[in-house]
N, C-alpha and C positions, 0 to 999 in steps of 0.2 A: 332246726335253726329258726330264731324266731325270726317278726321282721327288722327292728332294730338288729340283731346281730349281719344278716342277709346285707341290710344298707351301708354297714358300718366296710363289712369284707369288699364290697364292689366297689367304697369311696378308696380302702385300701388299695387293692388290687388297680385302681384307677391311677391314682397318686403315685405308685410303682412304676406303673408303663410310661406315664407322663415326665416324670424323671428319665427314665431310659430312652423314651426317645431325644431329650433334649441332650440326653449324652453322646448318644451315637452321631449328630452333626461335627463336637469339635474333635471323638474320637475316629472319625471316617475323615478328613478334612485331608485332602492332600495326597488321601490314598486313594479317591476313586475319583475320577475324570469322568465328566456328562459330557457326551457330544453339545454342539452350541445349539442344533435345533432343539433340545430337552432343556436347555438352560433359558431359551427363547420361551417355550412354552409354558415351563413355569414361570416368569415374569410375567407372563400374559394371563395365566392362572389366577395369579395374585391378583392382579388388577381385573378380571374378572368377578375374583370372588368379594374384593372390597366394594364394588361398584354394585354387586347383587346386594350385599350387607347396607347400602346406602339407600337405593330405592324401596328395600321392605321397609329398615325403619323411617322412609322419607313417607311414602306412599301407603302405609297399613295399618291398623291398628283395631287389636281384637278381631283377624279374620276380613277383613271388611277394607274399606278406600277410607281412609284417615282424614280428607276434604280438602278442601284446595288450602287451607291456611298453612299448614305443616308442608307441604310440597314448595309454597312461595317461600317462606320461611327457611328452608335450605337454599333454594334458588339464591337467594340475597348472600347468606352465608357464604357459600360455593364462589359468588362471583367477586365477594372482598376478599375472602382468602386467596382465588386465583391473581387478585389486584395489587395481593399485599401488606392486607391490613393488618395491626396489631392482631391476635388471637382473640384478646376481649372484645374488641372490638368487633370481630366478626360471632363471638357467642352471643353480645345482649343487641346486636341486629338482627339477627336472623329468628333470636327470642322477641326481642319487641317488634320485629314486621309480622311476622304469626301472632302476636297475643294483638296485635291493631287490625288486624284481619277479623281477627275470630270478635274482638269486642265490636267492630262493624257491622255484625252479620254473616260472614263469611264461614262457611264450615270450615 
């Protein structure tokens, strides 16, 4: 098997599973009951795992601390969306407090 064949079979095989998992939630729907403490815990999961999703790409870049402009630059975001703001408006704030940081000197 060459490697192009080998990549081709794992994207297949990959793209199989991914469908079937996404079948089995509206195929199970109604036949299988979570206790509330497992319906608890994955909601806390979730926001677990988006909050981890948040701080690496807030916080990293290339292995390493990304500098303080990218960390403020959410911080602003975070706090107009929690505020309310339009969506654009909270994307070219949180892009131009980062890109006035970084043009300041600020890593």
């Amino acid at each position: 098997m060459t490697s192009t064949t080998g990549t081709v079979a794992v994207i297949l095989v990959l793209a199989v599973g991914t469908y079937a998992f996404r079948l089995v939630g509206p195929a199970l729907h109604g036949r299988v009951v979570l206790p509330a403490r497992v319906r608890e815990l994955l909601a806390a999961g979730a926001v677990v795992l988006l909050v981890a999703l948040l701080a690496t790409g807030a916080l990293t870049e290339g292995g390493g601390f990304a500098g303080w402009a990218r960390p403020a630059g959410v911080l602003v975001g975070g706090v107009l969306a929690w505020r309310g703001a339009p969506f654009p408006v909270v994307v070219l704030a949180a892009a131009g407090s980062a890109a006035l940081l970084r043009a300041l000197g600020v890593a």
